[in-house]
C-alpha positions in Angstrom: 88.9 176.5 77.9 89.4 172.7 78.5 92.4 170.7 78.3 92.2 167.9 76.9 93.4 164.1 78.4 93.7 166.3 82.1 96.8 167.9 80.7 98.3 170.7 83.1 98.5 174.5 80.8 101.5 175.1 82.5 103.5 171.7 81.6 104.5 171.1 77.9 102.5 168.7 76.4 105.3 165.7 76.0 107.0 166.3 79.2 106.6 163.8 81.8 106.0 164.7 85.7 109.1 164.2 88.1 109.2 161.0 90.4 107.9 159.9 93.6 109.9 160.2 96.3 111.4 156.3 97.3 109.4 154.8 100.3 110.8 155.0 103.7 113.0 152.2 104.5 111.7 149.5 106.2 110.3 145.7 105.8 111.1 142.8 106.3 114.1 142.0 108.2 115.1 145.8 109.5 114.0 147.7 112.1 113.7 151.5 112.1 113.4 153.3 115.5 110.1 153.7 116.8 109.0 156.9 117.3 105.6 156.6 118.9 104.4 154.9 122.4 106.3 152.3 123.3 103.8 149.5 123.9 106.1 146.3 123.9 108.1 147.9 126.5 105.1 148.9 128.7 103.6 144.6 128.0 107.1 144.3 129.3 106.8 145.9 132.2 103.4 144.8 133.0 104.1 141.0 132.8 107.2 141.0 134.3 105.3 142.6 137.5 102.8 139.6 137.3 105.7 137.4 136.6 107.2 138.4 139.8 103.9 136.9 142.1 102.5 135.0 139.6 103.8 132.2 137.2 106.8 133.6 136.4 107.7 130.3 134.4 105.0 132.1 132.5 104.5 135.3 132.5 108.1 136.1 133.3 109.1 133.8 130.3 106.6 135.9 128.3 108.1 139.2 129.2 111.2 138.4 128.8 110.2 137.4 124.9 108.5 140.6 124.9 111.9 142.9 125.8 113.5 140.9 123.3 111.2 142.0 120.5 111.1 145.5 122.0 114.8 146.0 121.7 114.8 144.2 118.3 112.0 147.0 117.5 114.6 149.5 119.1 112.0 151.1 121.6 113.4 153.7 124.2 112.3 151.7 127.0 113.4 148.1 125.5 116.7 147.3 127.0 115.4 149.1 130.4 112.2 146.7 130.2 113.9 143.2 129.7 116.2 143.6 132.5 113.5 144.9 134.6 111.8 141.7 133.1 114.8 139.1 133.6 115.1 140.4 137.0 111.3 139.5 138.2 111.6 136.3 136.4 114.4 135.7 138.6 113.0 136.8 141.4 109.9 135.2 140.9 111.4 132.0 141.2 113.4 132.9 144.2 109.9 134.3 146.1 108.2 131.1 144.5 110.6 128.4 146.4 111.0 130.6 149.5 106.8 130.3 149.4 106.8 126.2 148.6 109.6 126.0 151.7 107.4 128.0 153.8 104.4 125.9 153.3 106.3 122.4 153.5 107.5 123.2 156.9 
């Protein structure tokens, strides 16, 4: 036997289906916690270690920017990361005019 228009033999014939369930909150403007790999924390991590020997106007700025998103983003590692990142930033610089001493004599 067919049914026609796809109707369902179980479900009267004027009766509507129930809802959707709502969509997970989210968007624009709020942050949920993240629940997967926390890859802004480990960019983090990564440039603040390169920020540390290298550039750290740079790279340590850029890490730095990177913590802030991650703890915006509400990672595990985020707050963890940009001090870790603020630190070699710091002591980048302080490594970095130790260096340009050295060499001026």
């Amino acid at each position: 036997m067919t049914h026609p228009y796809g109707q369902n033999p179980q479900q009267p014939a004027g009766q509507t289906p129930p809802p959707a369930a709502p969509a997970a909150p989210g968007g624009y403007g709020v942050s949920t916690p993240a629940t997967g790999t926390p890859v802004l924390s480990i960019i983090t991590f990564v440039l603040a270690a390169i920020g540390l020997f290298f550039l750290p106007i740079v790279f340590g700025l850029a890490g730095i920017v990177t913590g802030i998103v991650a703890v915006v983003r509400k990672e595990r590692l985020g707050k963890i990361a940009l001090i870790v990142a603020v630190a070699a930033t710091v002591l980048g610089f302080v490594l970095g005019a130790i260096a340009f001493n050295a060499v001026q004599g």
